[in-house]
N, CA, C and O atoms as a GROMACS GRO file, in nm:
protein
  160
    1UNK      N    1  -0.112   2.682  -3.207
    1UNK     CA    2  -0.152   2.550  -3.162
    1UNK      C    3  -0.073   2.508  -3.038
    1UNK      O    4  -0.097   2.456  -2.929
    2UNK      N    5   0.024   2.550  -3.099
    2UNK     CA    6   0.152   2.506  -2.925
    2UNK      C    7   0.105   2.578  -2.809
    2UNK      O    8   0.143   2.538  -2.699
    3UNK      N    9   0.031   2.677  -2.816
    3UNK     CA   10   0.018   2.768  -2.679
    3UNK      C   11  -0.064   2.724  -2.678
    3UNK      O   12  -0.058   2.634  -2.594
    4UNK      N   13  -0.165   2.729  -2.727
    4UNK     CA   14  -0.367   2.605  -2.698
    4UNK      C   15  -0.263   2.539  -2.634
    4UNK      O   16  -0.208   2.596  -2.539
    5UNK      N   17  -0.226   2.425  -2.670
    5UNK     CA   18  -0.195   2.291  -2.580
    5UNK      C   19  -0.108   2.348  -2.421
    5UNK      O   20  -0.111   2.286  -2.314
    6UNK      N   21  -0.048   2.457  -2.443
    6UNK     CA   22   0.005   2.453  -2.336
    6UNK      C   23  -0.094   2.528  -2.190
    6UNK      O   24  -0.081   2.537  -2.068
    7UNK      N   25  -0.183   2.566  -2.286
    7UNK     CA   26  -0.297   2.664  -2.155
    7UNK      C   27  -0.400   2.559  -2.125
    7UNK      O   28  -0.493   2.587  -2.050
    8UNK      N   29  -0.391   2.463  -2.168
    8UNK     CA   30  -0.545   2.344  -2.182
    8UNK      C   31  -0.444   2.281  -2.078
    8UNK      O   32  -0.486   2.279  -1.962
    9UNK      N   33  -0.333   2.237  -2.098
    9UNK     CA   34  -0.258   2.162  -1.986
    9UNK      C   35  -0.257   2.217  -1.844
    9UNK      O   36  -0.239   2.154  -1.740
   10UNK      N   37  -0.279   2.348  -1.860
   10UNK     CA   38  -0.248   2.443  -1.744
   10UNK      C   39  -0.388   2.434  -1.632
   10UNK      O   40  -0.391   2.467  -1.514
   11UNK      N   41  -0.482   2.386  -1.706
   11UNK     CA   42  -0.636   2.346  -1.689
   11UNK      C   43  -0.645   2.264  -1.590
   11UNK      O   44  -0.575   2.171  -1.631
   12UNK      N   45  -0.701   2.217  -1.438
   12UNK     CA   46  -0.732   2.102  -1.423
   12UNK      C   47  -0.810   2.028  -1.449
   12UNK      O   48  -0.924   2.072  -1.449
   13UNK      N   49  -0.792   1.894  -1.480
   13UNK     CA   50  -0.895   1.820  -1.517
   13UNK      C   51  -1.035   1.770  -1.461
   13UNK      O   52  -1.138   1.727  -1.513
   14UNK      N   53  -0.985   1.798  -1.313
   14UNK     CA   54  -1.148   1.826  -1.248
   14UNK      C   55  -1.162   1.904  -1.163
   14UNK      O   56  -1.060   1.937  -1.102
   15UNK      N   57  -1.250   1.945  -1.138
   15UNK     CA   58  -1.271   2.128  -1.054
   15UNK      C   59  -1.164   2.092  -0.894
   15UNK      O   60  -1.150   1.983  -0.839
   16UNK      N   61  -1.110   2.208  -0.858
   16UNK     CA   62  -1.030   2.230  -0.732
   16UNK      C   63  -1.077   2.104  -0.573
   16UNK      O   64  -1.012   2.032  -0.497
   17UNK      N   65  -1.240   2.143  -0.595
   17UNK     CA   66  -1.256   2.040  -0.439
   17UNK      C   67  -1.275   1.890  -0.439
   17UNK      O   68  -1.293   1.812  -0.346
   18UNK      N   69  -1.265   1.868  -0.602
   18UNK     CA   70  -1.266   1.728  -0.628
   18UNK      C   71  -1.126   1.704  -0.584
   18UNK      O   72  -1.113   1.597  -0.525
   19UNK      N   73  -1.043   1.758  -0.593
   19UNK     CA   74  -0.885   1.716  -0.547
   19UNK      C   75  -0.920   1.726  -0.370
   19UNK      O   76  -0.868   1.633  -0.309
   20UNK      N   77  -0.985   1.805  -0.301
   20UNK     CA   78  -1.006   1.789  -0.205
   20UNK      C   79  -1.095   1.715  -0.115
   20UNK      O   80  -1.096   1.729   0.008
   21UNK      N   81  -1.196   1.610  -0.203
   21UNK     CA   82  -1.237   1.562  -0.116
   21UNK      C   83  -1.164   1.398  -0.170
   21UNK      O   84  -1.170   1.295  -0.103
   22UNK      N   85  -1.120   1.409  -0.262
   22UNK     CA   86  -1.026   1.284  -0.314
   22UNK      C   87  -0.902   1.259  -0.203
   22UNK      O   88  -0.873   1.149  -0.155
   23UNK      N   89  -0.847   1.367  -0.179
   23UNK     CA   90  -0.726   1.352  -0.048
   23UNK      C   91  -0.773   1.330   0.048
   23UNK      O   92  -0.721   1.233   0.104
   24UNK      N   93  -0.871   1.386   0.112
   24UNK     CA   94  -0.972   1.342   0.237
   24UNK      C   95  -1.007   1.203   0.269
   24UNK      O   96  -0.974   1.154   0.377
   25UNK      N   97  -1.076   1.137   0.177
   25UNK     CA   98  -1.105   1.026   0.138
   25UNK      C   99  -0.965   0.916   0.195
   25UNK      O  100  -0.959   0.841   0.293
   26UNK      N  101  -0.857   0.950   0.078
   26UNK     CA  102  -0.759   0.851   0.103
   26UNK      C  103  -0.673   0.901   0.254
   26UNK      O  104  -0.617   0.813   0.318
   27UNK      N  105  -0.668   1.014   0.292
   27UNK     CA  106  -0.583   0.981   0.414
   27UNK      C  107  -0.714   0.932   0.546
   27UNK      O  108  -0.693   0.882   0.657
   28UNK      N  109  -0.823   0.961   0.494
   28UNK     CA  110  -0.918   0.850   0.616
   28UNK      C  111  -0.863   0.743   0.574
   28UNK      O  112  -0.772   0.685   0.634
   29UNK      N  113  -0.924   0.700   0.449
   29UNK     CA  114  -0.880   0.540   0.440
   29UNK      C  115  -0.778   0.503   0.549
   29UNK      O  116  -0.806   0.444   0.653
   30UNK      N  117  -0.649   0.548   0.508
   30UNK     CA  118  -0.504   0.508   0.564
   30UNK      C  119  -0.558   0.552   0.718
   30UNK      O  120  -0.553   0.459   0.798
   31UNK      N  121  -0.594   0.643   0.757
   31UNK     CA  122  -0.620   0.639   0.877
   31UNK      C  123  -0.700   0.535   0.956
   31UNK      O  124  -0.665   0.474   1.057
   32UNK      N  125  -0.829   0.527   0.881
   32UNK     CA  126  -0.897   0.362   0.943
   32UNK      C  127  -0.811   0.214   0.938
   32UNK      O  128  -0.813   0.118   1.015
   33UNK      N  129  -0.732   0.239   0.810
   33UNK     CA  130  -0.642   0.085   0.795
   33UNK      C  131  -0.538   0.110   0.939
   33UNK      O  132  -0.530   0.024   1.028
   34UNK      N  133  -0.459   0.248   0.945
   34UNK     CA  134  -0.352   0.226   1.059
   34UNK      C  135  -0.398   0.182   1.192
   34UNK      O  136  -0.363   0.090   1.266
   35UNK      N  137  -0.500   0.288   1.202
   35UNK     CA  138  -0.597   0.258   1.340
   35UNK      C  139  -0.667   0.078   1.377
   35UNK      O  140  -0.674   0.034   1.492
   36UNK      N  141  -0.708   0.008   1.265
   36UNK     CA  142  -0.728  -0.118   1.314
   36UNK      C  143  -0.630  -0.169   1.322
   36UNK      O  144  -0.621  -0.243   1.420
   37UNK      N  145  -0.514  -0.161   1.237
   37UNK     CA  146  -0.386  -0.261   1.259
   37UNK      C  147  -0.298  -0.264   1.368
   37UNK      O  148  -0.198  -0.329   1.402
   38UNK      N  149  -0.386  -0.147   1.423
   38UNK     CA  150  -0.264  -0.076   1.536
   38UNK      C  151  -0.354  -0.159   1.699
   38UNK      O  152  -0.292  -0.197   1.799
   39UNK      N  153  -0.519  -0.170   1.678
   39UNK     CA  154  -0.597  -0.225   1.788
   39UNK      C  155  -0.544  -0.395   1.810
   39UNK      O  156  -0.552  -0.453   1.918
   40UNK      N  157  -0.492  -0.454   1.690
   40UNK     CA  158  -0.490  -0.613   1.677
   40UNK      C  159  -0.326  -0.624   1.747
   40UNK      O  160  -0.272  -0.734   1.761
   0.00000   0.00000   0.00000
């Protein structure tokens, strides 16, 4: 049972390019927020 839990942990919880379009996402964000704060 201890090794189940430790290979299920080892798992990600959502497929590889969901982490990649999730990081994408937030450094645009931060990129559109710096970029207007930076025009004012």
């Amino acid at each position: 049972m201890i090794i189940r839990a430790s290979e299920s942990v080892r798992e990600l919880p959502v497929p590889p390019y969901a982490f990649g379009i999730g990081a994408f996402a937030v450094f645009s964000l931060l990129l559109y927020i710096t970029l207007r704060f930076d025009r004012d």
